[in-house]
N, C-alpha and C positions, 0 to 999 in steps of 0.2 A: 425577590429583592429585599435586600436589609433595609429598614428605614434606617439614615445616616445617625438620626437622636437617639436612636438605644443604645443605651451604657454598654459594653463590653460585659461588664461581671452579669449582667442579664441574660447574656444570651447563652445559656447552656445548650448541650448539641443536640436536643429535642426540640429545642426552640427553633434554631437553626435552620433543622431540616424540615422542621414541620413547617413553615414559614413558604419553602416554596411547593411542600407535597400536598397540604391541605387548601390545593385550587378546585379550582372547578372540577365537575366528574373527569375522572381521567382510566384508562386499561393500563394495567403494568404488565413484563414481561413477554411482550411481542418483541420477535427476533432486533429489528431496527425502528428509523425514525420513519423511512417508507414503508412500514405496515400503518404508518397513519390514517392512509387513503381508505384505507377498512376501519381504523378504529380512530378517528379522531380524537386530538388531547390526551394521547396514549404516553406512558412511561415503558418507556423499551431497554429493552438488555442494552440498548446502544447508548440511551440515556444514561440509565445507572453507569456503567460502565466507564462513561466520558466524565460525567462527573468525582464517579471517586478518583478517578486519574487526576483529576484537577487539583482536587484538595488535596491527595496526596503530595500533588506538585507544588502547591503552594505551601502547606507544611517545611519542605526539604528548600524553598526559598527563604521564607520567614527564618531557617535554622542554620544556615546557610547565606550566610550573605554573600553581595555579590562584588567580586575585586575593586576594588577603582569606583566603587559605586555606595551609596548612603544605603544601609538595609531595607528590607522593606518591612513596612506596619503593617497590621493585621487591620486597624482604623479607616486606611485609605482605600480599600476594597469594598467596606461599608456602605447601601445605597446601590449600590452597580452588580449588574450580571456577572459574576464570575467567568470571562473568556481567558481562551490561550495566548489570543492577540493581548491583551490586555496583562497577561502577567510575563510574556515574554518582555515589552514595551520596559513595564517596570525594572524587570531584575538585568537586562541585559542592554536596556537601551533604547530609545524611541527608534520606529521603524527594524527593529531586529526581528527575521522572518520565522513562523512559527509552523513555517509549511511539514517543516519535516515532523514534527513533534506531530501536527496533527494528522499526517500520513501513518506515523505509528499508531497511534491512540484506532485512526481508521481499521487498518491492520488486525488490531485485537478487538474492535467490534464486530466487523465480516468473519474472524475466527467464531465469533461469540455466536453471531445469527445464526452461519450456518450448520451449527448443532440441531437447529429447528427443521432443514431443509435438506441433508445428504442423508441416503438412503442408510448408511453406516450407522447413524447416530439417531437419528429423530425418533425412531420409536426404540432404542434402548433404555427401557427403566432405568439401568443403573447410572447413565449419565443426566438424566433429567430428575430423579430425587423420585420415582413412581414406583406403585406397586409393592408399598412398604417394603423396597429393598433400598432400606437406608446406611445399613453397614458396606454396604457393597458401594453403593454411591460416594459414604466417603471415601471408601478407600479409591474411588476411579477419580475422585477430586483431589485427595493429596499427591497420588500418581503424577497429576495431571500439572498440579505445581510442582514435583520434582525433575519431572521435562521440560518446565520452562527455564528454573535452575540452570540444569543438563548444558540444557542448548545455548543461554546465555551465557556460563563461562567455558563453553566453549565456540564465542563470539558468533553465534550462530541466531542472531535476534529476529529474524525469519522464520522461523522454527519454535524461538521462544514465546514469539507471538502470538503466534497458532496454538501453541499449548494455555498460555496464558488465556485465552479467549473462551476457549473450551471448558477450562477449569470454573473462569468467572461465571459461563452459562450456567455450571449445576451449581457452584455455590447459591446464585440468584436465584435459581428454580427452586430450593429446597424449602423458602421461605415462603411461596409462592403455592406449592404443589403439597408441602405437609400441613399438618396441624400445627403446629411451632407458637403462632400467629392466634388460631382459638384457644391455646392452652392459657393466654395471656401473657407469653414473654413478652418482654422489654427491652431485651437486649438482644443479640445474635448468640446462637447457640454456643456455649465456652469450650466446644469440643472438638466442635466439626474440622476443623486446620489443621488439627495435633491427634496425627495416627496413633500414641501408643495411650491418648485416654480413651476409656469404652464410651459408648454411646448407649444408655441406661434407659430404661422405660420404654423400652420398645412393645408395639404390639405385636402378638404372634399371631399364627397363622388359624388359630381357632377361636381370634375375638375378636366377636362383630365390632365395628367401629359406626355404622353407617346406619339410620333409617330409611325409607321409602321418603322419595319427594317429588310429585308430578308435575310441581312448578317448574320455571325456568331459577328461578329465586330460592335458594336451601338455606336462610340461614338457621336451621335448628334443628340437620338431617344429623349432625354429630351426639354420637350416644354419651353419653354421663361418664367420661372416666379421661384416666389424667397419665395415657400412655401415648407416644407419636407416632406416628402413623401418617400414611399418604395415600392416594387415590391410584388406582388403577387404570390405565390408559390403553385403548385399543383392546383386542382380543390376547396379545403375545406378552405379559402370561395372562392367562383367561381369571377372571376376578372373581374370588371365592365369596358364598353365601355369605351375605353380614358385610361384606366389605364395600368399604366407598371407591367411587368412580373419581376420576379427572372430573368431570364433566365438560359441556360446551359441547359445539355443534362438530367439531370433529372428533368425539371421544363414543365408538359405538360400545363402550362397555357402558354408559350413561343410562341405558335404556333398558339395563337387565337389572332389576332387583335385588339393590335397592336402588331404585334411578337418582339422578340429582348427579353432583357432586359435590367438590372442597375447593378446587382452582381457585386463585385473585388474579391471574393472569389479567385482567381487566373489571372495569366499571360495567360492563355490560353483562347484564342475567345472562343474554343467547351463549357467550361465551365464557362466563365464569358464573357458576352457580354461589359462592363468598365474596363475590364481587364487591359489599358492602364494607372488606378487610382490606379493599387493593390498598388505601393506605400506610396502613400499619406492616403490609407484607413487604411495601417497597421500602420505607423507611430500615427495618432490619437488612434487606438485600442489601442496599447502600450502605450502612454500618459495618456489614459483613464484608462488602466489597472493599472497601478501606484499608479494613483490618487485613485483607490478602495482599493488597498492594503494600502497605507497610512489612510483613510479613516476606515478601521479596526482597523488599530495601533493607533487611537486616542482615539478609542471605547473599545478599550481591555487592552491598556497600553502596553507598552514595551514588561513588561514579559508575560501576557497572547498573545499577539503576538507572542511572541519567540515558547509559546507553541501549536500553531495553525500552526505552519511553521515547530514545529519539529526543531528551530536554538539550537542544539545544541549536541555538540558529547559525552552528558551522557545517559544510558537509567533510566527507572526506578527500581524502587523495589518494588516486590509484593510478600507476604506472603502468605498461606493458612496454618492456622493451625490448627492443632487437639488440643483439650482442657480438654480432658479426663482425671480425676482422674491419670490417668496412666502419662503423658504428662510434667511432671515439668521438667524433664532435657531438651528434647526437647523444651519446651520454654523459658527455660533460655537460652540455645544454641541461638534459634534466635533471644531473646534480644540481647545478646552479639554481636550476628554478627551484625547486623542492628547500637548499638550504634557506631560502631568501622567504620562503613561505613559512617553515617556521620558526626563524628568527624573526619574522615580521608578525608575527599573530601567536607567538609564544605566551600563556597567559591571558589572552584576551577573549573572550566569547566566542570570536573568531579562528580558533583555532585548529584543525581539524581534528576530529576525534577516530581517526579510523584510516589506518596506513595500507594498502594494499601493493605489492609489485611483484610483477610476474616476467621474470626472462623468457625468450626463446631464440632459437635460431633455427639451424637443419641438420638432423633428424628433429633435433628434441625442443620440449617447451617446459618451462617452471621449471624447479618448485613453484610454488604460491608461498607470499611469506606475507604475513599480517599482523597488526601491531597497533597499538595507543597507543605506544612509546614515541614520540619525536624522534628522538635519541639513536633508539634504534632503528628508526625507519634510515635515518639519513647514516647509522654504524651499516646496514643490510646495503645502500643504497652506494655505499660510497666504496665497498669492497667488489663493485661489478664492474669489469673492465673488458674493452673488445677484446677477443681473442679468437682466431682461426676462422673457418668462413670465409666467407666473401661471396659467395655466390649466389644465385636468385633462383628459388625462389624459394621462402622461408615458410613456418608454418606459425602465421601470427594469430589467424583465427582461432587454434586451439588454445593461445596463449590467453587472447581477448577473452573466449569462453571460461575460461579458468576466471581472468578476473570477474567476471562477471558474476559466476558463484559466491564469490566470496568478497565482492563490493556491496556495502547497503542499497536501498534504494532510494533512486532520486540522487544519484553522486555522478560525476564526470570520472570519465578514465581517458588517460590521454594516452596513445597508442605513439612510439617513437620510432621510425622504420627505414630503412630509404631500398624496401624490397616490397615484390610482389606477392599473395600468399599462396604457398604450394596447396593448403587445404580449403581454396575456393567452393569443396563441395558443402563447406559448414556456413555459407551464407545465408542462407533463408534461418537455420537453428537460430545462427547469430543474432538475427532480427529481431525473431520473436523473443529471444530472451534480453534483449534489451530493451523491449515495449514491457513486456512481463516486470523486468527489474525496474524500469522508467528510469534507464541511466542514459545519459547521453555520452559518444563516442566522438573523440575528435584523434582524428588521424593528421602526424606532422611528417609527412613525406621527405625527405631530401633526395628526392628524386624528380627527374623530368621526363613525363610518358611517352614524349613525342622526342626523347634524345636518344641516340643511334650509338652512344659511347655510355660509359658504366662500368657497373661491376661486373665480375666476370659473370658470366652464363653457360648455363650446361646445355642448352637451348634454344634455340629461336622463339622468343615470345612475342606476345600478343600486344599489339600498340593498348589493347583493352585491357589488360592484365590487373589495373587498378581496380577494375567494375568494384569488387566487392567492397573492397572500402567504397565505393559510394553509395552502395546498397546500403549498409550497415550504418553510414554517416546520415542517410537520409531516414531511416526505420527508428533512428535515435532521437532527434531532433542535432545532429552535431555535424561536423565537417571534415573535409579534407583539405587539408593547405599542404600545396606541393610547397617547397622550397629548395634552398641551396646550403652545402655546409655552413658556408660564412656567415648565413646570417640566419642560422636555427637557433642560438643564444636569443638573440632577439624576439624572433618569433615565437619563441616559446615561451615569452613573456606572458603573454595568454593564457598560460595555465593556472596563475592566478589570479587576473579576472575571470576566469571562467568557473572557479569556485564559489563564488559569492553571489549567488544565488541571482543569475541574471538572468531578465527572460527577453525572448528575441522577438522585434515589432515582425510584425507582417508586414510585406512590401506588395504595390500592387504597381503594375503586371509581376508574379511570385519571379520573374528572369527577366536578364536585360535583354531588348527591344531595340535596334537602332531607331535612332530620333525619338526616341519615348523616355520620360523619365518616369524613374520607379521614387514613388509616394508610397511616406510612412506618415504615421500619426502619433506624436508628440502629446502629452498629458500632464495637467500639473505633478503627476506622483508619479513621475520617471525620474532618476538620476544619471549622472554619470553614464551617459549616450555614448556608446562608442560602434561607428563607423567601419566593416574590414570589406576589405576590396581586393581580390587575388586574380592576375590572370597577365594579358601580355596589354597593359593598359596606357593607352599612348596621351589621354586627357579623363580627365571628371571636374564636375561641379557637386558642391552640395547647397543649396536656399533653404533659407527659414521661410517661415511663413509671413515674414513681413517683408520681402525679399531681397534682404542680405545673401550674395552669394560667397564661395568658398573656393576656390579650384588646388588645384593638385599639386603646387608648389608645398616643398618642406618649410616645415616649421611655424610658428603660428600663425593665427589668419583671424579674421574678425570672428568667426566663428568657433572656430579648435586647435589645438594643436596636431599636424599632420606628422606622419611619420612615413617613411619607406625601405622597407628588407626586399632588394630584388622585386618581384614580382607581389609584393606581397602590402600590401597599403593601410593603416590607420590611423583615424581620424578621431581624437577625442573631445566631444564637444565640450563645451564652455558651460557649467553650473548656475543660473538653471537654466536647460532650454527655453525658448519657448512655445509655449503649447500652440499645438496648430498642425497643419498637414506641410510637410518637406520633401524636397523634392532632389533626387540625387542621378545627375546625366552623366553616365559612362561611355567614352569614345574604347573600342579595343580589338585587337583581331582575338577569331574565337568568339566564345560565351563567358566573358567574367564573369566573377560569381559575387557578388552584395552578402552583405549580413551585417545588420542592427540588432544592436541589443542594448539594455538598458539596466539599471535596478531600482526593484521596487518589491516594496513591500505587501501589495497589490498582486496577488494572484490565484491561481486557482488548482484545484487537485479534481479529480475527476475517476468516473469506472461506471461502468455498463450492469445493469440487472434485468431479469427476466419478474415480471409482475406473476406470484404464485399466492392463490388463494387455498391450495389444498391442502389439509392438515399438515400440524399441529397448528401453526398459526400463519396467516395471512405477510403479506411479506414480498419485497424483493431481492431475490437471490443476486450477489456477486458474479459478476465477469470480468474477464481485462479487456474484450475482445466482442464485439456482438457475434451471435451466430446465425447464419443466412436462414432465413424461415422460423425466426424467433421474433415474437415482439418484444423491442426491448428499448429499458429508460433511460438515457443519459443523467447520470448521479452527478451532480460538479457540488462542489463545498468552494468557498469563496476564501482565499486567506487575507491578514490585514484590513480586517474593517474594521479592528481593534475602537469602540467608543470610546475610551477615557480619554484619547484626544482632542475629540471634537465632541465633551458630552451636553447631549440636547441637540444636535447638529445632524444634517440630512448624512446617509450614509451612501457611499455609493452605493453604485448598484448597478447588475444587468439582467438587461430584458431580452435578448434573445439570442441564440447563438448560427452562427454561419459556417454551412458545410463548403466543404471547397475542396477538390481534387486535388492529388498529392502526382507531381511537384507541376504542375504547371500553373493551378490554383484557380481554375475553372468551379464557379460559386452550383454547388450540386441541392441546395435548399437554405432557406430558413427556416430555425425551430422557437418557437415562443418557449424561452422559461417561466416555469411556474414557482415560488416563492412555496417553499416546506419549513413551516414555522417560525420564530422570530427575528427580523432583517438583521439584527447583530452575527446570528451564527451563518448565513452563506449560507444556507443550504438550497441548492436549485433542483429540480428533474424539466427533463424535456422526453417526448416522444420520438424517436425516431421515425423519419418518414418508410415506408415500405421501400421506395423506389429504391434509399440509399443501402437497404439490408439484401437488395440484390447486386449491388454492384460487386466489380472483381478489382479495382484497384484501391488503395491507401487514400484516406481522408484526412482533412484536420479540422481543427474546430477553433472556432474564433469567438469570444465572447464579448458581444458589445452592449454598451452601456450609457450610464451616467455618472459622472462625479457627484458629490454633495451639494454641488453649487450650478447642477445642469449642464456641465462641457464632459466632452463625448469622450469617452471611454471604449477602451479595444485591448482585450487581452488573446493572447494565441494559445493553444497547447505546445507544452514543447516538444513534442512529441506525434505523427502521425498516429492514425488508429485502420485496422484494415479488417471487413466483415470474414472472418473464418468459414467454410463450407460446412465442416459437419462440427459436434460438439464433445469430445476426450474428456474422461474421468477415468484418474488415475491415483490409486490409492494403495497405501502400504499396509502393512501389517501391523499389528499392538505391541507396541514398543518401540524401544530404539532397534538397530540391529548391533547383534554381539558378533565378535571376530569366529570365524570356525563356523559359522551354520550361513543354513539358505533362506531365503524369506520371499513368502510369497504377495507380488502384488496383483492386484485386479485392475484389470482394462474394460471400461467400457465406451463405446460411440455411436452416435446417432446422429441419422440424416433429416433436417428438417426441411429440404429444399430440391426435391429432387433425386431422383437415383445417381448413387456413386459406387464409383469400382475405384476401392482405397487400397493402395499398396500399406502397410504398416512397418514400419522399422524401427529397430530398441539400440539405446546404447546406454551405459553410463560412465562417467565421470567420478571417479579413476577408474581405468578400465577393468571392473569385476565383469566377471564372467555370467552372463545374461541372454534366459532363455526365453521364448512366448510361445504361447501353440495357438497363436491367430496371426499369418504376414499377410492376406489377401481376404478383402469380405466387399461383397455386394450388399447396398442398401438400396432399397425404395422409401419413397418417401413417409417418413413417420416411423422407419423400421431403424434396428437398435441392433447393437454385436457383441457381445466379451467373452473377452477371453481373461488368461492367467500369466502373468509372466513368474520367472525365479530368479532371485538375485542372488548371489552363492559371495559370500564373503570370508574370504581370507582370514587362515589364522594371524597373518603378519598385517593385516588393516591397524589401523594407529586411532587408539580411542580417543573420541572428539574431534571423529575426521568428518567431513562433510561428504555426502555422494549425491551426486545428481542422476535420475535418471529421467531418460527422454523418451517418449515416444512421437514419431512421426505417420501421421496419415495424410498420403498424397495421391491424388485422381491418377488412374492407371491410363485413362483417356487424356490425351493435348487437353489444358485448359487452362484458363487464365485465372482462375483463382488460386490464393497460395496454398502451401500445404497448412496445416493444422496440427502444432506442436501442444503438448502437454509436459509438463516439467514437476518432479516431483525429486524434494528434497529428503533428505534422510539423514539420520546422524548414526555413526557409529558410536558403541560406548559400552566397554566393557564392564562386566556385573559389579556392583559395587554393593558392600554393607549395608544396612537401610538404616539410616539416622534422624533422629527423633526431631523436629521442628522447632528452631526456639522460638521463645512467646516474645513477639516484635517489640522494641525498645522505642519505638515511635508512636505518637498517639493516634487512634482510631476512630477518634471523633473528629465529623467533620466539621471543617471549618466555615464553608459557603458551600451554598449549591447553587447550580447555574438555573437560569429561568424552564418552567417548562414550554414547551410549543402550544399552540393554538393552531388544530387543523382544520380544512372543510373536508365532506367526506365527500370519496369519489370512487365512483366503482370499479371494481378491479378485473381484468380483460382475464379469464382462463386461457391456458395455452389448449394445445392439442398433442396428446401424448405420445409419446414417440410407439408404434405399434406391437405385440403379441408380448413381451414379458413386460411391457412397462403399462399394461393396461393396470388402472387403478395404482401405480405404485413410481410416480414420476421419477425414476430413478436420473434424469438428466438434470432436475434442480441442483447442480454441481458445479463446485468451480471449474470453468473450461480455459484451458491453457494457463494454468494458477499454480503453484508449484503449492504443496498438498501433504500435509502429513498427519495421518489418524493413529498416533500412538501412543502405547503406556508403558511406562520404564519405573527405574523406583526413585523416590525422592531423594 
């Protein structure tokens, strides 16, 4: 923290940083913030990383002001933690949510980490800066930023992420793992970013660099001379006479002559033998890391920056429509809604930044068409007219799947239909890749399941015909509203509340009950409550907590304003609630269906990790998804605790979260959160209990709490979560792929719980032609499989196309667990000249740094490795069901 009384012209950017770097002992350079648990007070690639994002961010506000809004000072930041909450609040508006931006930022840190932990990467010298292969390192680092380029203008920020994360690891590592740091720089290396200057003074391969050092403590194992040089890690390549080690406790070249090592990875001797540099090494990482995110924002421009960082608290909008002869009112409804959204949010922070619509009908589905444009979203949108068709049943799943590729994450896609889907078999895919993306699906039917008249049919169908849309509506956190033409305009009014970032209360009993009312809970930092009620509903009530009641008559009420479309019911409550438990009594034939939702700024993000102590560094690896016979930690990050609100003021807060069976809502434990460094940043883990890592159906999780002022708190996921059986890593080849050749990926999987007999099946999206030579494998417990698949891509593929490919592993045995999808993205992208880096136009000193953490240490649970090729060599520390790209292309 800045004291507020330092002049400005004082603080030069050594000051700056040194201000929050020269705390207490701290480790630099462990994967994330949960390696803390091993290294307490640690500076981690997560740190650095969020932080230069920050300052970079606040740079591009400071430069940048914001519409309709007074600039912002560099002065009023002064004193305070530099958070996201806190510069979203400023530049875009008090309460503007920061969830997405910090989903991104999360995004390129789990890319970052797991450079430390995927079998691919962790002990490759060249991306870790080891092994004095420093020319080689840059070049897999500028690589590495020209695939985030790549990916990003060709709107693929999934991909650019992953690159981007990759890249920051070795820049950070070089600082870290060379001599850079003992030679006495000051600044970050003026080379390392810009491929065509050499990299000079290098040490070769016949001079000693290293003495004998049989402490844990080396500082003065470095020989007398002024060429750079880095330590040697592991046995692969084996470390020449004279040369220095990594050192630390996972480094077995440490113990061959000349022992010791160079590492600043951390404060601590066991693990970094220059531990006494971790300062000065993190301070240049951080400089350096700046200077690469500037470095992008001169390559991408402002706005495509904005959109690689996720700066901003709009989501997008994404269509999937049905086009069928039958389909005019439905698609004049989502004309209407779409022009109305943005004309209404045109210019505003609210705007969406990310157009996506996808047609289909029968046989066919898409194109995919995608856009920042407004303009053209609604020129694309407004040239789409029913035509031919009519009949049921359509293939909407593959249409959804398509958006779902190519929708960010964390956005709404509204699904437009009044048909059943012929590709029912892509139900479970669908699910999983809507947990994977964390998009929510709402399906607007104009259809009635139990009506005997309709469109035509080639068929006799199934009264169940709908299931998947409510699979898909439920695996999302999103819904199905049947309706009628006449009042889909209306209805579909929804589509923009449903953008704006609302989250839906939990109701208890989770379904209606006759003579039971379902109770929600109301909080001061809820707004804008809205009420929907769909079904054949003959009365309702809704009570406050003081108990004012509400019933079902149109139009306002002491409570909200009421609405009715047919079947279909909303209720907008009155600004501000008040806080307390409400109670909502539905009379109806059937099961209507309830949903509250609200907005607030108040929420939270979340992802599953596996606690791994074995080399390089201590750590818990990413999941989306737990997997059965793994021990594993619920990660939640808190959004909107934004201080500068209430500074000096209690923060909310939650203590523990609630498991609950999905959809009946049957409570399956309580887990105590535990608080991972300072209450401003949200950062929680929890333990998952065993019982819950054996179950076979979808959970969700509920975080409860306190306000600042001690009134009770309850946030949901939006989102179920379901423990997968066995654990898929699915990786690509080096590089992007080019049109005309094959590429080969690797499959690997593993059973932690149990023998399975897994059927396996490949597909991708567009349909290239895709081979495996593994469909069927037996596991026993702790035992592992891979195989190879080939991807064979077309001469005629269209450079900067996206491809998805899938793998599926499903029990060959009746069982109630799902199957276990693995998703792995790819870009295509034809060879391209290699062009020289311009030297960024924006400054690379930072501006603030965010506080660091204070941890306690706590000891870290080893797993049990999955059996015969993975002894000693955890090849399952891997993202499972994570969509996945390990490549290098040219800048």
């Amino acid at each position: 923290m800045i004291p507020a009384d330092v002049p400005l012209s004082h603080l030069g950017p050594s000051v700056l940083l040194l201000l929050q770097l020269l705390l207490p002992p701290a480790s630099a350079f462990f994967p994330n913030i949960w390696s803390l648990l091993a290294a307490p007070g640690s500076i981690t690639h997560q740190d650095l990383t969020e932080e230069a994002a920050l300052n970079v961010t606040l740079h591009l506000f400071l430069e940048q002001p914001p519409p309709g809004r007074p600039p912002l000072r560099l002065e009023d930041f002064l004193g305070h933690t530099l958070l996201a909450d806190d510069l979203f609040a400023a530049y875009f508006g008090p309460g503007s949510p920061s969830r997405r931006f910090r989903a991104a930022l999360g995004e390129v840190s789990r890319a970052n980490a797991a450079q430390d932990f995927l079998p691919t990467s962790k002990n490759d010298p060249d991306l870790h800066f080891d092994a004095e292969r420093l020319g080689q390192g840059r070049t897999r680092l500028v690589e590495a930023l020209r695939e985030t380029v790549a990916a990003a203008k060709a709107l693929d920020y999934t991909l650019a992420r992953q690159r981007l994360g990759a890249a920051l690891h070795a820049l950070q590592d070089f600082y870290s793992h060379s001599n850079w740091v003992e030679l006495g720089k000051q600044q970050p290396h003026p080379h390392l970013l810009w491929p065509r200057q050499e990299l000079r003074s290098l040490a070769q391969v016949g001079d000693p660099t290293c003495s004998d050092c049989e402490e844990l403590s080396c500082p003065g194992n470095l020989l007398g001379f002024t060429l750079l040089t880095s330590g040697y890690f592991g046995t692969h390549p084996s470390k020449p006479p004279g040369k220095c080690s990594h050192g630390g406790h996972f480094d077995q070249s440490s113990s061959q002559p000349p022992r010791g090592g160079i590492n600043k990875d951390s404060t601590s001797p066991g693990f970094s033998p220059h531990h006494m540099l971790h300062p000065q090494a993190a301070k240049l990482a951080l400089l350096a890391s700046i200077q690469a995110f500037n470095l992008l924002r001169s390559r991408l421009g402002d706005r495509g920056f904005s959109r690689l960082l996720d700066i901003t608290p709009a989501s997008s909008l994404s269509f999937v429509l049905d086009t069928t002869g039958s389909m005019g009112e439905e698609i004049n409804a989502a004309k209407i809604q779409a022009r109305h959204i943005v004309e209404q949010r045109r210019g505003t922070p609210m705007e969406p930044t990310h157009y996506v619509l996808v047609p289909f009908h029968d046989p066919g589905f898409g194109p995919v068409f995608t856009t920042s444009d407004p303009d053209n979203f609604w020129q694309q949108l407004n040239e789409m007219h029913a035509l031919g068709g009519g009949d049921e049943p359509e293939m909407c799943l593959s249409a959804l799947e398509l958006a779902l590729l190519h929708t960010p994450p964390l956005s709404d896609i509204f699904v437009f239909t009044d048909a059943s889907p012929k590709d029912a078999f892509l139900t479970n895919r669908v699910e999983s890749l809507t947990q994977e993306r964390r998009c929510r699906v709402t399906f607007l039917v104009t259809e009635d399941p139990s009506r005997a008249q309709g469109r035509a049919r080639r068929e006799v169908l199934s009264p169940l015909r709908f299931e998947p849309y409510e699979a898909v509506a439920l695996a999302s956190g999103g819904e199905v509203i049947f309706t009628e033409d006449q009042y889909i305009r209306d209805v579909a009014a929804i589509v923009g509340d449903s953008i704006a970032d609302l989250v839906t209360l939990p109701l208890e009993p989770r379904v209606v009950v006759a003579e039971r009312p379902l109770v929600f809970r109301v909080d001061g930092l809820l707004q804008n409550v809205t009420v929907r009620i769909h079904g054949e509903v003959s009365s309702f009530w809704i009570r406050n907590p003081a108990g004012v009641s509400q019933s079902q008559e149109e139009g306002e009420g002491p409570l909200g304003h009421t609405r009715r479309f047919g079947r279909f019911w909303m209720v907008s409550m009155n600004d501000p609630p008040q806080s307390g438990n409400w109670e909502i009594q539905v009379t109806a034939k059937g099961t209507p269906r309830v949903r509250v939702q609200a907005q607030t700024s108040l929420d939270f993000l979340f992802h599953f990790g596996i606690p791994m102590e074995d080399g390089p560094h201590p750590g818990l690896y990413p999941l989306t998804q737990p997997v059965a016979g793994l021990q594993t930690q619920l990660l939640v990050e808190v959004t909107g605790l934004g201080s500068r609100g209430n500074p000096g003021g209690p923060l909310p807060h939650f203590s523990h979260v609630v498991l609950r069976g999905v959809p009946q809502g049957a409570e399956l434990g309580q887990v105590p959160l535990e608080p991972r460094g300072p209450p401003e940043r949200g950062l929680l883990a929890a333990s998952l209990p065993p019982t819950l890592l054996s179950t076979s159906g979808p959970f969700s999780l509920e975080l409860v709490g306190q306000d600042g002022v001690g009134r009770g708190l309850h946030r949901a996921a939006p989102q179920p979560c379901a423990v997968v059986p066995v654990l898929l890593e699915l990786s690509g080849p080096p590089g992007f792929l080019a049109p005309g050749t094959t590429a080969p990926l690797s499959l690997r999987i593993a059973s932690f719980s149990g023998p399975q007999d897994l059927h396996l099946r490949t597909s991708a999206k567009p349909n290239f032609a895709l081979t495996s030579n593994l469909s069927r494998v037996h596991l026993e417990q702790n035992e592992s499989a891979s195989g190879r698949l080939w991807l064979e891509v077309p001469d005629t593929a269209a450079s900067d196309s996206v491809v998805m490919v899938t793998v599926t592993a499903k029990n060959g045995e009746p069982s109630t667990m799902p199957p276990t999808h693995a998703f792995l993205r790819l870009l295509v992208q034809a060879p391209a000249p290699q062009d020289q880096l311009p030297a960024p136009t924006y400054s690379t000193d930072p501006v603030l740094n965010t506080s660091r953490p204070a941890f306690h240490f706590s000891t870290l649970v080893t797993q049990g490795e999955a059996g015969g090729e993975l002894a000693g060599h955890p090849w399952w520390i891997t993202f499972g069901v994570m969509l996945l790209l390990l490549g290098l292309g040219p800048w």
